[in-house]
N, C-alpha and C positions, 0 to 999 in steps of 0.2 A: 721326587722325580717329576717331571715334567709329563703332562700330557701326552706329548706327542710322541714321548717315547715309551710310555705306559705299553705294553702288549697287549691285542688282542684277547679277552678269555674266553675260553668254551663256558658253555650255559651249566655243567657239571661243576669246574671251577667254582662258578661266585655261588652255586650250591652248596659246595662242601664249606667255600667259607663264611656264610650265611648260617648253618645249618645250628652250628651251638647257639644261635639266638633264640632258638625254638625252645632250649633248657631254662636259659635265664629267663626268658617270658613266661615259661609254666612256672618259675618262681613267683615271678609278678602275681600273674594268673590267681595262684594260690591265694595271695594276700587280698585281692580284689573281690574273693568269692568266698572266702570264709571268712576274713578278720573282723569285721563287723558282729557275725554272729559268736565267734570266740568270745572276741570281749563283753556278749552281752552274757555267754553264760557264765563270767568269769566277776556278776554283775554292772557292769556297766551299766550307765543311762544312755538313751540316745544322747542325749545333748553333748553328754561327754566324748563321744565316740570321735567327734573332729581332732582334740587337741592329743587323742589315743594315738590317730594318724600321723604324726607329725613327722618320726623317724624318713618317712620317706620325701621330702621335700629338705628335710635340713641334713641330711646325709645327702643328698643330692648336690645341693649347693654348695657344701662344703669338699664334696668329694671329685664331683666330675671335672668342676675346670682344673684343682690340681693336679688329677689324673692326665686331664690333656697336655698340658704344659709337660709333666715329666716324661710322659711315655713321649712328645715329641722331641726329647732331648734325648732318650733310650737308645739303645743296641743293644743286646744278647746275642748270644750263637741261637738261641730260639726265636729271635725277633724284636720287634719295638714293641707291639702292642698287644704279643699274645700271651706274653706271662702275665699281665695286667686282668685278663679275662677268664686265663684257666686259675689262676691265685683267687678269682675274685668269687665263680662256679663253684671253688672249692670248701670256701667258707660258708657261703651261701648255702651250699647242700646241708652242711653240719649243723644251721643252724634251721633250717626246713627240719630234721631230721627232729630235733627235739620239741618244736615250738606246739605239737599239738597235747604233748604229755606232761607241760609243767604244770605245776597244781597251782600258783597264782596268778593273777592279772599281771604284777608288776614282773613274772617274768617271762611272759608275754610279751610283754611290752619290749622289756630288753631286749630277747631274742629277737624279734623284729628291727630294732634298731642294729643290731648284726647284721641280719636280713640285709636290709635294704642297705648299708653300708658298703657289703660285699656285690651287691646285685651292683651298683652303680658302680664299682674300681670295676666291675666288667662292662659293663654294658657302651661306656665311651668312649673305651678303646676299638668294640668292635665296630662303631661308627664312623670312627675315624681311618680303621682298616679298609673298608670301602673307599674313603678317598685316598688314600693312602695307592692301592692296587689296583683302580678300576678309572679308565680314560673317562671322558666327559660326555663321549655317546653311549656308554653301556651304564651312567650311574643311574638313568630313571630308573632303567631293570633290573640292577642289582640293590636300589630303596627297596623296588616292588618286590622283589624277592626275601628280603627283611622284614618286609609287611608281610608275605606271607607266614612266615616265621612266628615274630609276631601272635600271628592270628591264633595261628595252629598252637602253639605254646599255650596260650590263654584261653584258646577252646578247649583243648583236653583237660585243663585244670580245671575249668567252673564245671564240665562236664563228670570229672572222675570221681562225684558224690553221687549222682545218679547212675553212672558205671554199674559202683560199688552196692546201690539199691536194688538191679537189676538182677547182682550177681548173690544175694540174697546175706549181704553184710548188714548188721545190725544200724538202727536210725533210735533206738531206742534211749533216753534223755530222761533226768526230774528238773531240767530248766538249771544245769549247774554241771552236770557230766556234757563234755563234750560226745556226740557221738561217733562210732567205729567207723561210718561212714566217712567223715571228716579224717578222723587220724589217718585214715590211709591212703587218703587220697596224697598226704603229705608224704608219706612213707615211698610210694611210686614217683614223686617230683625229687627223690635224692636222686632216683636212679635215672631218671631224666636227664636231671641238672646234668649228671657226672656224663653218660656217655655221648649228648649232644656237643659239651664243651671238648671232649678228648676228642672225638670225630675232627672236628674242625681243627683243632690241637695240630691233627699230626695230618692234616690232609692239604694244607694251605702255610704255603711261604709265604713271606714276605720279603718287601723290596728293600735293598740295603740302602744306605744315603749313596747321591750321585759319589762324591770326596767323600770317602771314610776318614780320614785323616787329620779333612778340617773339622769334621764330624768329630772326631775323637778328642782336638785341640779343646774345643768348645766345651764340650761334654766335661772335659776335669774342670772347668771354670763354672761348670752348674751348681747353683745354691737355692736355699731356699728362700731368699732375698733376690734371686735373679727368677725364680719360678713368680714371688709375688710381683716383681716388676715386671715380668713380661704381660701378667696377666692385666697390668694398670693401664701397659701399654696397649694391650689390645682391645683394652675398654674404650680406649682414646680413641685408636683406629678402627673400630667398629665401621663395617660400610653399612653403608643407609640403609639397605636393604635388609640386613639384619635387626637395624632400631627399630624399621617400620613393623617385622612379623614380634619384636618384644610387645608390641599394643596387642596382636591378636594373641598371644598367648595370655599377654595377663587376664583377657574375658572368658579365655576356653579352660587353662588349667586351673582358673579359680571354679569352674564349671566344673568341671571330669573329679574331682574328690566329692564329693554331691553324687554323684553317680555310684562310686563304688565303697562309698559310706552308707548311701541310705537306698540303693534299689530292692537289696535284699530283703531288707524290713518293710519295704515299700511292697513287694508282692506278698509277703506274709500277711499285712494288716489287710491289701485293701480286694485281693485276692482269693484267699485263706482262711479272711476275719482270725485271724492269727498276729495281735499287738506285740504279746508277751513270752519270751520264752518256756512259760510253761503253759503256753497255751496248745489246744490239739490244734496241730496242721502246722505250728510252727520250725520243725525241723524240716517238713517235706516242703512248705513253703519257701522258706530261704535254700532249699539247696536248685528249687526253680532258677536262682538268678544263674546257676551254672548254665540252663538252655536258655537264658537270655543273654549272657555272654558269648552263646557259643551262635546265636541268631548275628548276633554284632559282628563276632568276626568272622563268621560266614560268609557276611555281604561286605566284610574289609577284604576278605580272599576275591572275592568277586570282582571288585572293585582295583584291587591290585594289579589284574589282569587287563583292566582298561582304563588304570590311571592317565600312563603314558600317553595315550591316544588323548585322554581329553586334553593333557598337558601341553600337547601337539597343538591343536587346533583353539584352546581359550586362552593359553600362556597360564604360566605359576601361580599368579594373583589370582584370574576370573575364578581357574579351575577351585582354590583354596576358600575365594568369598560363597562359590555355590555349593560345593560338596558342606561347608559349616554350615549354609542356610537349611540345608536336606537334614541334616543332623538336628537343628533347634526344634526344628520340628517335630521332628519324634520326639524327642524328649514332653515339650508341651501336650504332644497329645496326648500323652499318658492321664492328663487330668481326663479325659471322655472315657475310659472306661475301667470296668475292673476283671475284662474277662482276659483270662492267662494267653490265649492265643491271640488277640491285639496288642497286649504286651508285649508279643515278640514279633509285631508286624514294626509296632515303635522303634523297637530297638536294632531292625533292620536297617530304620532309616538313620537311629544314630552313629550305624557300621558306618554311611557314606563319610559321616562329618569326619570317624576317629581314624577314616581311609588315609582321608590327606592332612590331618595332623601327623599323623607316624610317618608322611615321606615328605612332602612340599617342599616345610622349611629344610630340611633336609640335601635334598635337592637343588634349593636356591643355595643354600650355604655353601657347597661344596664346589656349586659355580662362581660365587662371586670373593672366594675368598684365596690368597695365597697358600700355594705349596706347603710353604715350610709352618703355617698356621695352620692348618687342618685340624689340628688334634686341638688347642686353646680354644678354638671357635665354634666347635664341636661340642666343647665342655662348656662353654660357655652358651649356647644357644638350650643345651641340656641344663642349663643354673636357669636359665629364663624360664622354665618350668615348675620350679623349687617357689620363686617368690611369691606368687599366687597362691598358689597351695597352703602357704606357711599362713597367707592373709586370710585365707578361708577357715584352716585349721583354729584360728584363733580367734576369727571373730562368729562365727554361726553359731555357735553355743548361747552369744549373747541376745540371738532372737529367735534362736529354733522354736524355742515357748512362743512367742510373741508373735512374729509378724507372720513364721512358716507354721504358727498355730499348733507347734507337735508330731505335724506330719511330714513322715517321710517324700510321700508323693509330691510336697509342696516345693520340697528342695529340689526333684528332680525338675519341677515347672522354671525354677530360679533358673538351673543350670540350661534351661532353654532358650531363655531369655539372653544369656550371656552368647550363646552358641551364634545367636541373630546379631546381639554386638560386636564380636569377634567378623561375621562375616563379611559386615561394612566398612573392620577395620581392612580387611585382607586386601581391600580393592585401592590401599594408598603404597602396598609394598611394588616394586621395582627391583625385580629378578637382575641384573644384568650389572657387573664390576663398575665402581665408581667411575672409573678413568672413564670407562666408556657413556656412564651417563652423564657427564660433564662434558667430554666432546658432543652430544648431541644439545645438552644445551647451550653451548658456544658457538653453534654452529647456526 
């Protein structure tokens, strides 16, 4: 549906259909704040702990753009994109639900690979529902609103191991037992997932095609040879704008697994004096990164509130080069100390960077791209996340010894480094439909 006839929402509205974001992100959450320390008590090495990661990058890549493509050829009597989301919450939960009790790595590992499987058939349809139901003056607010989401999902999760210390649940460990702490913070993210996804389930329509008819025509001629050709097709007609933010992501999400691989063990060793999992301080050390995640999206929630406004007055690009520059920094500074409260002044300023990574591109894409692509472009701007990731996953192992020396803290200085080259890249992208940048350069 077109813009202009898009309705008006009340600010409840793009709430309620926001709101299941908040379950799939405490999934995220989860994996960000414990999986590193899983697999080391499950033993793992650090060095191995990248290629551990992989599930979520090549589930991504493999999953979102086909996700977009079909759910934009979809209809239900429930919608286009919201059986894709509650199907996707629902597997997700079941596999949250056992992943802190199986007794190997290797199924660990699997289960994650479900994981993040199921996180992603949800997570890019509810992005595309946004462009899908919401006109072009209410999408800053309704990103920012998914940012808040976001935030709050992945702060209760890094948080729900200190909760759970608080409320005097066991942290008790021989460097090979997971501890009670950990398991139940997983146990609360089923019930998460499940009532934030049905919330939004049954609280938010969606808009039918303008023609159902033609809609329908189309639809029995859909194959899985017409889903891979559209998606060639849209590789083809990619607008510039979108080629320009694929440079800044390849420097930031090779950056951001660096972060939620190695911060944990980063405040353990250098924090803690806690390397080892069977060292004392090492389970209360690592469950730290939950208040350093929740420091991050603290100031992403902050930032949420006055994204828009910067977006106003620097444009999509300035706001994305400065908010990353604010973000590299923190990360670097992290080499100046090792007391736990500057730690979370750092990671304050990493919230700015991971502010306007979760809306910008977001935002530019759903401006500058057609209607009836939303959901392909979606999925696709979500793949340009996966390839980084997949390149980091695979290559860090081969000088975490070497060049990062062994330390966790060193990868986090890398992933600073990157956050500075992302931000120089941001300053080449061009927010605004080709058509219309071509008329200005013809003119």
């Amino acid at each position: 549906m077109k813009d202009s006839l898009k309705p008006k929402m009340h600010f409840w509205q793009i709430w309620n259909m926001c709101f299941g974001f908040f379950g799939i992100q405490y999934g995220f959450g989860l994996q960000q704040a414990n999986l590193s320390p899983i697999f080391r008590y499950h033993g793992a090495a650090e060095h191995e702990l990248p290629i551990l990661w992989l599930a979520g990058p090549v589930t991504g890549l493999l999953i979102q753009p086909l996700i977009g493509v079909i759910s934009d050829g979809t209809w239900t009597r429930f919608g286009r994109r919201k059986p894709f989301f509650f199907m996707g919450a629902l597997v997700g939960s079941i596999a949250v639900m056992f992943m802190p009790y199986v007794p190997e790595l290797w199924m660990v590992v699997g289960l994650f690979w479900i994981l993040d499987a199921a996180m992603n058939t949800a997570m890019e349809p509810y992005r595309a529902l946004v462009g899908d139901k919401v006109n072009q003056q209410q999408r800053p607010l309704a990103y920012a609103l998914q940012l808040f989401m976001v935030a709050g999902g992945q702060m209760l999760a890094g948080l729900m191991p200190l909760i759970m210390i608080a409320f005097g649940v066991s942290i008790e460990t021989d460097g090979k037992e997971i501890p009670e702490i950990v398991k139940y913070s997983f146990v609360v993210g089923v019930v998460v997932i499940l009532v934030s996804t049905v919330w939004s389930f049954y609280t938010t329509d969606e808009l039918p095609p303008e023609d159902m008819e033609a809609f329908r025509a189309n639809q029995q001629h859909t194959s899985i040879a017409h889903v891979f050709k559209e998606l060639w097709s849209a590789l083809l007609e990619m607008p510039k704008s979108l080629k320009a933010i694929w440079w800044v992501k390849l420097a930031t999400w090779f950056a951001l697994p660096m972060m939620w691989q190695y911060l944990a063990l980063s405040i353990a060793r250098h924090v803690y004096n806690a390397p080892t999992p069977d060292s004392p301080g090492f389970v209360e050390g690592t469950a730290q990164v939950g208040m350093a995640f929740t420091v991050m999206n603290v100031t992403t929630i902050v930032m949420a509130l006055v994204i828009v406004r910067f977006v106003k007055y620097l444009g999509d690009a300035n706001t994305y080069a400065l908010f990353l520059l604010i973000g590299g920094v923190g990360f670097l500074s992290m080499q100046l100390t090792t007391d736990l409260t500057m730690t979370f002044v750092c990671m304050s300023l990493v919230g700015v960077g991971w502010a306007a990574i979760m809306t910008i591109p977001f935002i530019i894409t759903a401006d500058v791209t057609p209607a009836a692509r939303v959901g392909v472009y979606m999925g696709l701007l979500n793949a340009m996340i996966c390839l980084p990731q997949i390149l980091e996953m695979f290559t860090i192992g081969f000088f975490y010894d070497s060049l990062l020396g062994s330390d966790p803290r060193n990868a986090l200085a890398l992933s600073g480094l990157l956050f500075v080259v992302g931000a120089a890249l941001a300053l080449r992208i061009k927010s605004k439909p080709d058509h219309l940048i071509n008329q200005e350069v013809s003119q």
